[in-house]
C-alpha positions, 0 to 999 in steps of 0.5 A: 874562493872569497877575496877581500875587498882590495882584490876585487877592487884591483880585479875591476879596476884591471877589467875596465883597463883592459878593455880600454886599451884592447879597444884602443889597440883595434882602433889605433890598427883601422886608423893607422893600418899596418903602418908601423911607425904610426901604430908606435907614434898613438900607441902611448895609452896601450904602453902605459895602461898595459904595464898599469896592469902588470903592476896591479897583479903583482900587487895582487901577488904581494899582498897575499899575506896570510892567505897564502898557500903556505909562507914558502909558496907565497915566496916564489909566486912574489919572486916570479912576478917580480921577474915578470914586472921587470920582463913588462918594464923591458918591454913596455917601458925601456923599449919604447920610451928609451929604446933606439934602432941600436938599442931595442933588440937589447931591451927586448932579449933582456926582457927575455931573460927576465921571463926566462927566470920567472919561469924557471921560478914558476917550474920550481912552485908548481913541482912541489908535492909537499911544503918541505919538497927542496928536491931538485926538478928534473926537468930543469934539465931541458932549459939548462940543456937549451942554455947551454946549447946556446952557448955553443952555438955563439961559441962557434959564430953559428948564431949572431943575434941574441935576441934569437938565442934567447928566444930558443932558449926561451921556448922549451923552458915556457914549454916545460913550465906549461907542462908543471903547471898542467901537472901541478893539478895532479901532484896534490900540494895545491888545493884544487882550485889554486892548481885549476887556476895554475893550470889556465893561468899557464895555458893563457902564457903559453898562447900569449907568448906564441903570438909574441913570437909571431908579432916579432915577425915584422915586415914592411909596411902594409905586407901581409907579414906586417898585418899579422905582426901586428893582429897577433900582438893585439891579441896578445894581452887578451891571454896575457891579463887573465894569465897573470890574474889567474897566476896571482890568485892562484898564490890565495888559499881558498876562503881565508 
């Protein structure tokens, strides 16, 4: 795979960002300990340096240009990274800079939703046999099925909280996208490296958001549900970064 100048540089420049803030991540743990109210008071140069990045693989996604894949792919992987830049800013902006204890829930469910949607894009792209494929994925079903679900459930008051309705709703849709994206390396619309990279870049997503879901699982300070709260979302970007890389570059055809 032969990238210009600009995305090598982009690339290097999210490693040495990444390894900064990993870094900082485990040393602000050892100073702090599972003390939560400090790890968010020094956590200021992860929340920037990690939305940083976000920002650098959309660029990556929306300066393909004509190296795309075909125009029609280009579209959907800059529309899918577009929900996840706005996921990040939820999560790593709103919730931290603007969030209070009555508002943060909601910033987080919101950042949900915006995932949600990326990956029902992503679904959607990595389903296609051929350019002119417009047909309807059948697996589509389970997340508009879980959704729904949902619903039902609110309706009759048996769950209360949103933030854990869209989490439910979320799983099986991450689910099926790591399915399609594992699939995509079969069905032959994408050259063999693009569905190589599709495939890891998924497989990364799917391990990141499982211990997203484990760090939501706070408790109080220095508990054994506190330590692994906070362990699991240290290591969450380390299969975050190279699941939206990996994502990125997989919208580059190959030596162009």
């Amino acid at each position: 795979m032969v990238y210009s100048k600009l995305v090598s540089t982009l690339i290097a420049f999210v490693a040495i960002l990444f390894v900064s803030f990993f870094v900082r991540d485990w040393y602000v743990l050892h100073e702090c300990g599972a003390v939560q109210s400090c790890l968010d008071s020094t956590s200021d140069f992860q929340n920037i340096t990690k939305f940083i990045v976000t920002c650098i693989a959309t660029l990556l996604a929306f300066t393909i240009g004509r190296r795309s894949v075909t125009k029609r792919d280009r579209f959907f992987l800059q529309m899918s990274f577009l929900m996840i830049l706005c996921a990040d800013f939820c999560f790593k902006i709103l919730y931290n800079y603007f969030g209070t204890p009555d508002t943060r829930e909601n910033f987080i469910t919101l950042g949900i939703g915006f995932f949600f949607m990326a990956q029902l894009i992503l679904i959607y792209r990595h389903s296609r046999t051929k350019n002119t494929d417009w047909s309807f994925p059948w697996i589509y079903c389970i997340p508009f099925a879980a959704v729904i679900a949902m619903l039902f459930l609110a309706y009759f008051k048996v769950l209360e909280s949103v933030m854990l309705m869209a989490v439910i709703a979320y799983a099986p849709t991450l689910l099926c996208s790591l399915y399609m994206a594992c699939r995509a390396t079969t069905l032959g619309f994408f050259p063999e490296t693009n569905s190589f990279f599709i495939m890891i870049g998924m497989i990364c997503f799917t391990c990141c958001d499982a211990l997203t879901g484990i760090s939501l699982l706070t408790g109080a300070d220095h508990s054994t549900r506190e330590i692994l709260a906070v362990v699991s979302n240290n290591f969450i970007w380390l299969f975050y970064v190279p699941a939206i890389i990996f994502l990125a570059l997989s919208g580059y055809r190959r030596n162009v």
